[in-house]
PDB file of N, CA, C and O in Angstrom:
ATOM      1  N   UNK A   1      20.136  20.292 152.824  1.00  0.00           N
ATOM      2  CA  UNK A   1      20.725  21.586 152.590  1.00  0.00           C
ATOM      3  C   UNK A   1      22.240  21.466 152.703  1.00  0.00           C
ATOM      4  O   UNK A   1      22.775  20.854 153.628  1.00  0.00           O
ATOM      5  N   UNK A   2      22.949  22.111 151.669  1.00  0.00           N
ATOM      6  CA  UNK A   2      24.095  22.146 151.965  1.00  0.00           C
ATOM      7  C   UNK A   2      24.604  23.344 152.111  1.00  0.00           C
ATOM      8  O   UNK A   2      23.911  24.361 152.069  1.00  0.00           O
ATOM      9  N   UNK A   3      26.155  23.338 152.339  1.00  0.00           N
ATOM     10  CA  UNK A   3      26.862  24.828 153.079  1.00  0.00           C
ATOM     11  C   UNK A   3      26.206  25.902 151.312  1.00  0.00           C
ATOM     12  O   UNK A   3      25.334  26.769 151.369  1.00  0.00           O
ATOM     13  N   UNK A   4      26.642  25.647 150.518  1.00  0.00           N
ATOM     14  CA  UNK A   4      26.351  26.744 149.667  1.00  0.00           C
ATOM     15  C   UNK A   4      25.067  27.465 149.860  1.00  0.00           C
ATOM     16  O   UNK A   4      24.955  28.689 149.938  1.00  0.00           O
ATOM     17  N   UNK A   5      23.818  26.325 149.951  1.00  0.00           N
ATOM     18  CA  UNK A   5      22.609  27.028 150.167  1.00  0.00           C
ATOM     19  C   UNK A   5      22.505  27.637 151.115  1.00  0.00           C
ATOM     20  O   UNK A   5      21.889  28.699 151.204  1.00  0.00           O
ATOM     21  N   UNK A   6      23.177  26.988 152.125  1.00  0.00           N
ATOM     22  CA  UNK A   6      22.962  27.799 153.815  1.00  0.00           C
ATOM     23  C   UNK A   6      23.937  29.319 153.202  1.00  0.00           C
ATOM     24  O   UNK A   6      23.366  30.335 153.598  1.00  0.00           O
ATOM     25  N   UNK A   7      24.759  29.525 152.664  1.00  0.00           N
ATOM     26  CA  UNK A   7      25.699  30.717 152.545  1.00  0.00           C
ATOM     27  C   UNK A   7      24.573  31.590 151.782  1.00  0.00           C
ATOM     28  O   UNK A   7      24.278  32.678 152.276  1.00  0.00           O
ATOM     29  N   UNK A   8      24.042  31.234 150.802  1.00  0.00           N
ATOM     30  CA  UNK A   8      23.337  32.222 149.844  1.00  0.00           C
ATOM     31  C   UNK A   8      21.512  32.508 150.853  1.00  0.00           C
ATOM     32  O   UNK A   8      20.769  33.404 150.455  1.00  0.00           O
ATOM     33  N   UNK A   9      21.192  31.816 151.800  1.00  0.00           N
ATOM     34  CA  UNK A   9      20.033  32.377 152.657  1.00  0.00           C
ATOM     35  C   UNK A   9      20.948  33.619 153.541  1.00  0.00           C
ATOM     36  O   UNK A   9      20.740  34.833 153.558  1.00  0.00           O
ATOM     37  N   UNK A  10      21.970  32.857 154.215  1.00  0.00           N
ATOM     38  CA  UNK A  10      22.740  33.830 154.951  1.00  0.00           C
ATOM     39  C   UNK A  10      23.184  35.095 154.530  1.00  0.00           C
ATOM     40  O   UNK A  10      23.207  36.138 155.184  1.00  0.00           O
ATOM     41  N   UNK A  11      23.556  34.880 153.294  1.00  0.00           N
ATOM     42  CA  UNK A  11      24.053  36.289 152.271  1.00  0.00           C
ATOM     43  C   UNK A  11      22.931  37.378 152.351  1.00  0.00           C
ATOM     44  O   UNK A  11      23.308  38.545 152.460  1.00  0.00           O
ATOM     45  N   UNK A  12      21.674  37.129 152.309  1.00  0.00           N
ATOM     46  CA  UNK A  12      20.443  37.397 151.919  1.00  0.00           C
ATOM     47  C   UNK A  12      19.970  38.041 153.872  1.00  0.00           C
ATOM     48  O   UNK A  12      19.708  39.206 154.169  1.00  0.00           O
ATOM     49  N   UNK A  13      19.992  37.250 154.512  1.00  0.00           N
ATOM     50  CA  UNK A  13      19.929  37.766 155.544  1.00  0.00           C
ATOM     51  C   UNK A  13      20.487  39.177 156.188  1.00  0.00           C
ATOM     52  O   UNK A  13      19.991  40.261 156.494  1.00  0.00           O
ATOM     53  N   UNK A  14      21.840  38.543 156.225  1.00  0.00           N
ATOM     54  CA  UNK A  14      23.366  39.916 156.499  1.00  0.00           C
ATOM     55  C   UNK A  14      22.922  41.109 155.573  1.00  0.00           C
ATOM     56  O   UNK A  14      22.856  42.259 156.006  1.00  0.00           O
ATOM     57  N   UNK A  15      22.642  40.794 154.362  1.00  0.00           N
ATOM     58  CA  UNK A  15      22.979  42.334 153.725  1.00  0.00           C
ATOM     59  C   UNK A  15      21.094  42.986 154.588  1.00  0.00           C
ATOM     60  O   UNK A  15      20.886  44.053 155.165  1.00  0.00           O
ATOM     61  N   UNK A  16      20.195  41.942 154.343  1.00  0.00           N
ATOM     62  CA  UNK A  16      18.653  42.671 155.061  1.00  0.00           C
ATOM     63  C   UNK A  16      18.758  42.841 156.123  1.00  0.00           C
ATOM     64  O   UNK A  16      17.806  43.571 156.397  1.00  0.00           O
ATOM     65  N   UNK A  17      19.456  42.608 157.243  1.00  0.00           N
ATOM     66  CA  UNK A  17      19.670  43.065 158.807  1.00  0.00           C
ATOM     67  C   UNK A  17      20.741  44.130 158.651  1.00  0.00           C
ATOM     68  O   UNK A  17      20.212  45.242 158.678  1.00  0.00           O
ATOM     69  N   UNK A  18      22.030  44.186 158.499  1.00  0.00           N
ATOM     70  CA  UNK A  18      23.336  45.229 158.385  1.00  0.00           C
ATOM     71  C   UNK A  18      22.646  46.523 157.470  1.00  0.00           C
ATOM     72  O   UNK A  18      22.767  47.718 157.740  1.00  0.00           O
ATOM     73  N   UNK A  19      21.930  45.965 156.375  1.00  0.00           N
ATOM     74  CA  UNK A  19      21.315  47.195 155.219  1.00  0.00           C
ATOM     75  C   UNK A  19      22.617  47.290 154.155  1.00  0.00           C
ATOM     76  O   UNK A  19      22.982  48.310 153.570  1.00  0.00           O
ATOM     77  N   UNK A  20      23.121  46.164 154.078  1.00  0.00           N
ATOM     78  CA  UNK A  20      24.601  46.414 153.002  1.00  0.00           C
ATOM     79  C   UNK A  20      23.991  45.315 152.457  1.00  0.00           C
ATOM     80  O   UNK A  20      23.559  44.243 152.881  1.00  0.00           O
ATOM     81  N   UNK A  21      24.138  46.299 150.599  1.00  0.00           N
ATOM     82  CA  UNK A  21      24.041  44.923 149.676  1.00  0.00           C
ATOM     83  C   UNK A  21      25.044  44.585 149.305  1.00  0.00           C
ATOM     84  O   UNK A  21      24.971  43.476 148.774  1.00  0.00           O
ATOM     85  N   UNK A  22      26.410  45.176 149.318  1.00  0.00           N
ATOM     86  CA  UNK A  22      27.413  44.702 149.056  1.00  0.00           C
ATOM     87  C   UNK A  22      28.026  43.272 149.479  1.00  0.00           C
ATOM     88  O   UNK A  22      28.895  42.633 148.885  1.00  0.00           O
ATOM     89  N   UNK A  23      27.400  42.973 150.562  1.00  0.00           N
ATOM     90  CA  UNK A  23      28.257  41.906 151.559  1.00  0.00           C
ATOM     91  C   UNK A  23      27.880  40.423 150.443  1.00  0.00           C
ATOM     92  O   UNK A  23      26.935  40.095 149.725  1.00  0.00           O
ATOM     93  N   UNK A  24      29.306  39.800 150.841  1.00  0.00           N
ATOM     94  CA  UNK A  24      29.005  38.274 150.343  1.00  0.00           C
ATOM     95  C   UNK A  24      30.019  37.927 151.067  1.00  0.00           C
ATOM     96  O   UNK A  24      31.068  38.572 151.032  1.00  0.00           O
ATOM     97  N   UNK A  25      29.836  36.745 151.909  1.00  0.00           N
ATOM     98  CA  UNK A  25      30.028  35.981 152.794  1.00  0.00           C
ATOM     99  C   UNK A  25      30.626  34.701 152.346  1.00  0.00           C
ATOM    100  O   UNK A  25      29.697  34.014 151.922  1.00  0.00           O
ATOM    101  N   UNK A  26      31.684  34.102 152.251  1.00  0.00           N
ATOM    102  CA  UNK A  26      32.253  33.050 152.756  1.00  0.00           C
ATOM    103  C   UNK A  26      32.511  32.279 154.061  1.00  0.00           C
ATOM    104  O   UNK A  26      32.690  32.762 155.179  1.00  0.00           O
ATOM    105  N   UNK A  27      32.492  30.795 153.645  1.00  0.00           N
ATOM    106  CA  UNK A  27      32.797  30.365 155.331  1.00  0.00           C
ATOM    107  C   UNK A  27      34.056  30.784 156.258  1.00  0.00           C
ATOM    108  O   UNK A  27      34.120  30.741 157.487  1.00  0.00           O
ATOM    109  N   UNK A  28      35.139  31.243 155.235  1.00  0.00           N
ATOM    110  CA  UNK A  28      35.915  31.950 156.289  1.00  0.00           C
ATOM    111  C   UNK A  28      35.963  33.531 157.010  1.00  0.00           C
ATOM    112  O   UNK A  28      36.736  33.963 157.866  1.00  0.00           O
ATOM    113  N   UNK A  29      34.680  34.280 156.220  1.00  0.00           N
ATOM    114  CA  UNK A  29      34.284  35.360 157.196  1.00  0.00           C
ATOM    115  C   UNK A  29      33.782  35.362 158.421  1.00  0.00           C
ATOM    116  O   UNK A  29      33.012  34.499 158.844  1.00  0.00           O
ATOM    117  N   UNK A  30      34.196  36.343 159.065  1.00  0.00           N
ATOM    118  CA  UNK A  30      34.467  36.502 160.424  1.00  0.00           C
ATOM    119  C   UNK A  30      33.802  37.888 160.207  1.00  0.00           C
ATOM    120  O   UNK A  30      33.771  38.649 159.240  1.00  0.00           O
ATOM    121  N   UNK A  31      33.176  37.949 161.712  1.00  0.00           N
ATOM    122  CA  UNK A  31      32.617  39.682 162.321  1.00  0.00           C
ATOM    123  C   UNK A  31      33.448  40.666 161.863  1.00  0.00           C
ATOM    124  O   UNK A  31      32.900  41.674 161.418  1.00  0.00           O
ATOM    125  N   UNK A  32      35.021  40.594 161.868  1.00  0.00           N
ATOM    126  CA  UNK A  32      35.614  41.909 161.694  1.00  0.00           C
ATOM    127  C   UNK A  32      35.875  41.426 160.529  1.00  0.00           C
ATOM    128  O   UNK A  32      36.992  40.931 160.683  1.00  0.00           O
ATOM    129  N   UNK A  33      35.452  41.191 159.089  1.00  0.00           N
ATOM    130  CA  UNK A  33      35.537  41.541 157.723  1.00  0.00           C
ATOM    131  C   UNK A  33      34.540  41.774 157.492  1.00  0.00           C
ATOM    132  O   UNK A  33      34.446  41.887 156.270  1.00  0.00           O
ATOM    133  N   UNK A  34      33.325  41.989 158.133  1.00  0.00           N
ATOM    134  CA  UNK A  34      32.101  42.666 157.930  1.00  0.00           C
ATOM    135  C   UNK A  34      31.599  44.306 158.664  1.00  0.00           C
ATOM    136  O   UNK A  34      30.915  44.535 159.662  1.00  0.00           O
ATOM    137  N   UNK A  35      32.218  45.174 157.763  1.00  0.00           N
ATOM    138  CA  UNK A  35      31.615  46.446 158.213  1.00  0.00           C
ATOM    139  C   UNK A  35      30.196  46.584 158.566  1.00  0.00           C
ATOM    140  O   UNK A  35      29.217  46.661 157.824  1.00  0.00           O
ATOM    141  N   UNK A  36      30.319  46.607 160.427  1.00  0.00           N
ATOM    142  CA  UNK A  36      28.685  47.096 160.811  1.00  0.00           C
ATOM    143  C   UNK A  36      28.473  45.688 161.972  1.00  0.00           C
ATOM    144  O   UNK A  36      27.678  45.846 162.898  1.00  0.00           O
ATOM    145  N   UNK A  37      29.172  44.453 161.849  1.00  0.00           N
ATOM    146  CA  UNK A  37      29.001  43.079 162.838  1.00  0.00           C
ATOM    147  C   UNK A  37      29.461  43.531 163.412  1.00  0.00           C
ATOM    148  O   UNK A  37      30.591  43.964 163.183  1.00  0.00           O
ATOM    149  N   UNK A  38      28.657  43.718 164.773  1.00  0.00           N
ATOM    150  CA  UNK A  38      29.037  43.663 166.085  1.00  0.00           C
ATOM    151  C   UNK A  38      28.058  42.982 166.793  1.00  0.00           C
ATOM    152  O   UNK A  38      26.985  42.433 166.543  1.00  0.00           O
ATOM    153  N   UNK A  39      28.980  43.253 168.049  1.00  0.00           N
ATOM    154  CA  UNK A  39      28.132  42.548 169.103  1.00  0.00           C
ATOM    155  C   UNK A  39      26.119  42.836 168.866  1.00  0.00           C
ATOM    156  O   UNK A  39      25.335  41.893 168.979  1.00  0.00           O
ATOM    157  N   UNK A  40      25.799  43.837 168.643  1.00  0.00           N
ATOM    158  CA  UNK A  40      24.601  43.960 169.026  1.00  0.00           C
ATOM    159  C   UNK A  40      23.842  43.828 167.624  1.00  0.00           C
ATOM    160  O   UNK A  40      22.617  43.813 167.749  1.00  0.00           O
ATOM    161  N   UNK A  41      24.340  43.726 166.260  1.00  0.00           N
ATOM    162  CA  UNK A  41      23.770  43.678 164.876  1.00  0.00           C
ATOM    163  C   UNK A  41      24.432  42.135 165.234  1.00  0.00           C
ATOM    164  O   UNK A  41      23.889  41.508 164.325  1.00  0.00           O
ATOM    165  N   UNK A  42      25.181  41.206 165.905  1.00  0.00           N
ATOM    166  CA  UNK A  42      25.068  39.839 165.330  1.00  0.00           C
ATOM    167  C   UNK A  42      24.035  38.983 166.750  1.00  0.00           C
ATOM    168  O   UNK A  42      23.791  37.781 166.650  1.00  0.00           O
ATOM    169  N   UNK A  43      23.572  39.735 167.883  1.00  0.00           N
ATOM    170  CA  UNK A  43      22.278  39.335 168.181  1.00  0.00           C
ATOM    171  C   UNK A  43      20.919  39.440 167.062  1.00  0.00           C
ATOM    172  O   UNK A  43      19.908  38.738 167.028  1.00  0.00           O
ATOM    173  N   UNK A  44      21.291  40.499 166.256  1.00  0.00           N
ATOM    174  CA  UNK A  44      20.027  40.786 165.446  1.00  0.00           C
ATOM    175  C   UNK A  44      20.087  39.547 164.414  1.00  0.00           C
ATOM    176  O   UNK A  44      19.128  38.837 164.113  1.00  0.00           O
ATOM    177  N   UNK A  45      21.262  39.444 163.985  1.00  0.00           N
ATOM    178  CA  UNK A  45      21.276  38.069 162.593  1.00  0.00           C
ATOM    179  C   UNK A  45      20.826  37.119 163.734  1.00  0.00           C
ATOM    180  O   UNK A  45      19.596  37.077 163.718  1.00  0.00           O
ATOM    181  N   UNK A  46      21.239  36.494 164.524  1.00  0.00           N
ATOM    182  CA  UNK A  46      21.286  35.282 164.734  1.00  0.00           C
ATOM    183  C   UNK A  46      19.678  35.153 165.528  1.00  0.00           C
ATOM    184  O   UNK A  46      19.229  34.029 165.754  1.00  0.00           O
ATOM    185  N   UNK A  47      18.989  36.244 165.864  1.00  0.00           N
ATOM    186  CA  UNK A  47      18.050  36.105 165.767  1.00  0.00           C
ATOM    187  C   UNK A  47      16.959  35.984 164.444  1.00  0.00           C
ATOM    188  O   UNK A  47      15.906  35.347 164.480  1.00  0.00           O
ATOM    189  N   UNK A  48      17.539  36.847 163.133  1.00  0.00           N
ATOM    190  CA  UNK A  48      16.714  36.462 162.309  1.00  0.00           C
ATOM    191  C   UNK A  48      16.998  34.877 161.390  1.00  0.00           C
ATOM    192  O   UNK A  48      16.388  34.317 160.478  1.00  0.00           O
ATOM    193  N   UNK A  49      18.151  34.576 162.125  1.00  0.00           N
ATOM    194  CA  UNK A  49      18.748  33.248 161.127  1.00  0.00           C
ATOM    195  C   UNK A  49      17.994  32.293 162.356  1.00  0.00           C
ATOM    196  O   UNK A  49      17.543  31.314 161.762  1.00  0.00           O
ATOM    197  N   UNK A  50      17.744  32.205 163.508  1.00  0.00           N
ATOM    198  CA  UNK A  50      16.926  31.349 164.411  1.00  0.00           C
ATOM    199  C   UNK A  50      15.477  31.058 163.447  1.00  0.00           C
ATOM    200  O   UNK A  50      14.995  30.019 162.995  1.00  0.00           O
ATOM    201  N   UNK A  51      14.991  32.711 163.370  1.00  0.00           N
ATOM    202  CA  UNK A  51      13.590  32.591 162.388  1.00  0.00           C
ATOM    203  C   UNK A  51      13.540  31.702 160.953  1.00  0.00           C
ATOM    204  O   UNK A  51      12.665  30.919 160.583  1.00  0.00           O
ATOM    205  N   UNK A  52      14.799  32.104 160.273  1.00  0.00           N
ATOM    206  CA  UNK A  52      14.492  31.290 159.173  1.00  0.00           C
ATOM    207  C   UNK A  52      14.605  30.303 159.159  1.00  0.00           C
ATOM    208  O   UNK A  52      14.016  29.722 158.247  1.00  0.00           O
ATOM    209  N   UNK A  53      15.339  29.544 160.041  1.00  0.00           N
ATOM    210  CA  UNK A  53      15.376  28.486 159.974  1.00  0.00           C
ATOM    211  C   UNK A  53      14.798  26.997 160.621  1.00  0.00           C
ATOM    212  O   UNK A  53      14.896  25.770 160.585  1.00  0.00           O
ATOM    213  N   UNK A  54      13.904  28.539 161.431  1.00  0.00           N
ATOM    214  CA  UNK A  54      13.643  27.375 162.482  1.00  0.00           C
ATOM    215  C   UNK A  54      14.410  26.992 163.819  1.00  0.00           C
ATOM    216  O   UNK A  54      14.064  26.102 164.596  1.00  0.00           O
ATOM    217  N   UNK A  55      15.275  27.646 163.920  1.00  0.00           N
ATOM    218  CA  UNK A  55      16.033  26.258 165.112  1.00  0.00           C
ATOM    219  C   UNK A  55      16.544  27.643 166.129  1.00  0.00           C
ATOM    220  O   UNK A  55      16.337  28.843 165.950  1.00  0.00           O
ATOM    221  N   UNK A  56      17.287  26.927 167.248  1.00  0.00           N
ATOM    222  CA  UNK A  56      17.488  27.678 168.245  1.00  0.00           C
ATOM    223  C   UNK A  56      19.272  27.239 168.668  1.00  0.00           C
ATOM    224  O   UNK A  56      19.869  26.180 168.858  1.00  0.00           O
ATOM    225  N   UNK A  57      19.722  28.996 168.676  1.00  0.00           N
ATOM    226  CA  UNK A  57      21.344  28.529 169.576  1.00  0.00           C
ATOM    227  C   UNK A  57      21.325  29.156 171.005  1.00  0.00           C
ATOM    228  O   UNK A  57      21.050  30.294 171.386  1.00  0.00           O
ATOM    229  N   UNK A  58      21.703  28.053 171.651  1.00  0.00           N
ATOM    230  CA  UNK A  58      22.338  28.096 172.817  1.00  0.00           C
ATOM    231  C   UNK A  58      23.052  29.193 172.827  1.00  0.00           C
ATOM    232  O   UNK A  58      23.625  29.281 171.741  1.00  0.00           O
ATOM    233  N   UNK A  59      23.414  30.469 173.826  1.00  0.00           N
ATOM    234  CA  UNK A  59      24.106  31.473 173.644  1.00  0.00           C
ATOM    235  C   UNK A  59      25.745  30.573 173.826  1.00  0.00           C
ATOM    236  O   UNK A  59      26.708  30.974 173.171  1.00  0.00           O
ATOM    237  N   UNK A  60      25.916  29.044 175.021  1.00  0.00           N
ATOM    238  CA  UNK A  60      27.535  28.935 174.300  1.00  0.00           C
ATOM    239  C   UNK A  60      27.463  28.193 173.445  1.00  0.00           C
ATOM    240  O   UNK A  60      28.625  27.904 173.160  1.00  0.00           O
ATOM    241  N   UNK A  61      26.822  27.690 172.844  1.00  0.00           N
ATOM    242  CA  UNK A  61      27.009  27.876 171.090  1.00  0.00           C
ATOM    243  C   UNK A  61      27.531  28.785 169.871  1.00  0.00           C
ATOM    244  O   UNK A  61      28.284  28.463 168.952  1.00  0.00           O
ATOM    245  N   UNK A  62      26.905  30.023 170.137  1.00  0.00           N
ATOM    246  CA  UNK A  62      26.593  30.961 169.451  1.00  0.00           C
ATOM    247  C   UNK A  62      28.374  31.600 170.035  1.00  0.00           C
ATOM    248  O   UNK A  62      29.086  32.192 169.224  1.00  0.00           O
ATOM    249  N   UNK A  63      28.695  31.431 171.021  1.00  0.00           N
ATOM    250  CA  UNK A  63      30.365  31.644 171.686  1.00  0.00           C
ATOM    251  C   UNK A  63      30.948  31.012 170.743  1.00  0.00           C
ATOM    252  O   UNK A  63      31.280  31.719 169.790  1.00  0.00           O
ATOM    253  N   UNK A  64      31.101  30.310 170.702  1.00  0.00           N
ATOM    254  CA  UNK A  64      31.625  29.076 170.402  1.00  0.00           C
ATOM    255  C   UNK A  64      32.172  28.795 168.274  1.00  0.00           C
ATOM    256  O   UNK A  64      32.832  27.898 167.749  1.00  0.00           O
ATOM    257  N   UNK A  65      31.390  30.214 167.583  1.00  0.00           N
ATOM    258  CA  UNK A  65      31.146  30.147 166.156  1.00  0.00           C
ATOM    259  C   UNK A  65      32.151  31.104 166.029  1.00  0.00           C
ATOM    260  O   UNK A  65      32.057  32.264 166.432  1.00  0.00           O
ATOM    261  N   UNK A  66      33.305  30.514 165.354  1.00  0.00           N
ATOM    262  CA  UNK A  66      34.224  31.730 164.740  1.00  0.00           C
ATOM    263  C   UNK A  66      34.240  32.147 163.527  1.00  0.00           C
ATOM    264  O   UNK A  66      34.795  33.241 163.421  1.00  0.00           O
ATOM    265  N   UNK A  67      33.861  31.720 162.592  1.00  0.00           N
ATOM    266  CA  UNK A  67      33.344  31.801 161.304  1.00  0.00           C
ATOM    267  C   UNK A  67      31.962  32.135 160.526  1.00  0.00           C
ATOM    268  O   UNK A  67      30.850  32.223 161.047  1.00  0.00           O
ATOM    269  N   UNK A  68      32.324  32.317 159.013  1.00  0.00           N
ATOM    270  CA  UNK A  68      30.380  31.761 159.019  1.00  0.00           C
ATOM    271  C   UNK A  68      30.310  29.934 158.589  1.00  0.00           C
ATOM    272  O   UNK A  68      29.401  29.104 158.566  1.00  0.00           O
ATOM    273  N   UNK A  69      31.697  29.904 158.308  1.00  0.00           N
ATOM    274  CA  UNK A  69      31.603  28.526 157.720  1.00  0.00           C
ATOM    275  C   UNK A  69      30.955  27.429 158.869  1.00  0.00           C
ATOM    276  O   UNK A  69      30.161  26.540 158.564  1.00  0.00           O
ATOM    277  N   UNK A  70      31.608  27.753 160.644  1.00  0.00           N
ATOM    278  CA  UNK A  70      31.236  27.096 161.622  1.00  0.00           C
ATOM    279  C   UNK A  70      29.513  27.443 161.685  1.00  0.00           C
ATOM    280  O   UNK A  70      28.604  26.625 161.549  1.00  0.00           O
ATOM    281  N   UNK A  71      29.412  28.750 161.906  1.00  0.00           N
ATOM    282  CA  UNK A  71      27.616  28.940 161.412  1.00  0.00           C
ATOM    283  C   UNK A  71      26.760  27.989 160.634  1.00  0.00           C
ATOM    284  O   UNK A  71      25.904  27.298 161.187  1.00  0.00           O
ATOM    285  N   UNK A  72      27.012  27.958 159.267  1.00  0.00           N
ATOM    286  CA  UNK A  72      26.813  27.203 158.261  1.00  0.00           C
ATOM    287  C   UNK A  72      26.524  25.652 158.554  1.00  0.00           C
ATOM    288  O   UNK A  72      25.758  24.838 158.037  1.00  0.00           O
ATOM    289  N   UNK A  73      27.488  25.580 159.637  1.00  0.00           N
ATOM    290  CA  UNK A  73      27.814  23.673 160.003  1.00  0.00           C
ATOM    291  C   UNK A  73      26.877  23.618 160.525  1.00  0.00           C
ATOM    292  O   UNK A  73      25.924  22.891 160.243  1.00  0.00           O
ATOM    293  N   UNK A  74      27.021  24.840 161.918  1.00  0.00           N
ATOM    294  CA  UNK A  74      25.819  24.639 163.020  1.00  0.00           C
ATOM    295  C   UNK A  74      24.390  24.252 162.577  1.00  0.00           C
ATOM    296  O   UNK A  74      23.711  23.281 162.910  1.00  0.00           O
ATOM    297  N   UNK A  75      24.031  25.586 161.476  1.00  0.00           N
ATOM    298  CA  UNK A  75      22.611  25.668 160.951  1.00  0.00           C
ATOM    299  C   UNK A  75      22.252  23.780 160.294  1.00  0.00           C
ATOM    300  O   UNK A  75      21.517  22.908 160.758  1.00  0.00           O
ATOM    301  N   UNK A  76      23.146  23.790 159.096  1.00  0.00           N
ATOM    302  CA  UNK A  76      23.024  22.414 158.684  1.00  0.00           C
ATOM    303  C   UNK A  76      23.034  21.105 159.341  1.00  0.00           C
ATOM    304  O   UNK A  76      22.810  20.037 158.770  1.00  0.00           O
ATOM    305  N   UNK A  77      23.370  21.295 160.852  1.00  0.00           N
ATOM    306  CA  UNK A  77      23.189  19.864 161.660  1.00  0.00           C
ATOM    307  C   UNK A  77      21.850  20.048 162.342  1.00  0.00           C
ATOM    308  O   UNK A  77      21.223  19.016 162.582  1.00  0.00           O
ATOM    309  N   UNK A  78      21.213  21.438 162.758  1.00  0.00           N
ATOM    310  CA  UNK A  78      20.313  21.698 163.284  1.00  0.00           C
ATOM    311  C   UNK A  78      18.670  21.444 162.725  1.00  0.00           C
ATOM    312  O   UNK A  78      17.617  21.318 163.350  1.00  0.00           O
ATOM    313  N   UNK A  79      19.079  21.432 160.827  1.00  0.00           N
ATOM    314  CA  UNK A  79      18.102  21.105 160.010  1.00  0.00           C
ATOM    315  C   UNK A  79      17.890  19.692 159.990  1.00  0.00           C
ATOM    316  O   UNK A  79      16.836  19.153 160.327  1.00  0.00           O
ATOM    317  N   UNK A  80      19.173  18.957 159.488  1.00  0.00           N
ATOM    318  CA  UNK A  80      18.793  17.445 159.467  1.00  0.00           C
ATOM    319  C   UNK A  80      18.372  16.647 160.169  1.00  0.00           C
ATOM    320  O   UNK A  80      18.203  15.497 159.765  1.00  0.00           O
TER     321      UNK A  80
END
């Protein structure tokens, strides 16, 4: 898997958890260019991005992600 595919599951995720179909996501988006990410809707993604993918973050991990691009990395080392 690479970052594009991981961006277009993620895209797909964000707008089905937030309820915005508008959103499209790059690796340099961040929580505050997304109307509606907050603290308690990005427990909800990163719980449904745990599901899709299978894998599990450490909450300082999940500290630790300033981007989606760093997301993206995370998910893709977690698959291979």
């Amino acid at each position: 898997m690479d970052i594009n595919e991981t961006l277009e599951i993620l895209n797909r995720i964000f707008r089905q958890v937030l309820k915005k179909t508008e959103i499209t996501l790059s690796e340099n988006t961040t929580a505050h260019d997304v109307d509606g990410w907050n603290s308690l809707t990005n427990m909800l993604l990163i719980s449904e991005i745990e599901q899709t993918f299978q894998i599990h973050f450490p909450f300082r991990e999940i500290v630790k992600l300033k981007n989606v691009g760093d997301l993206c990395r995370a998910i893709i080392s977690k698959t291979n």
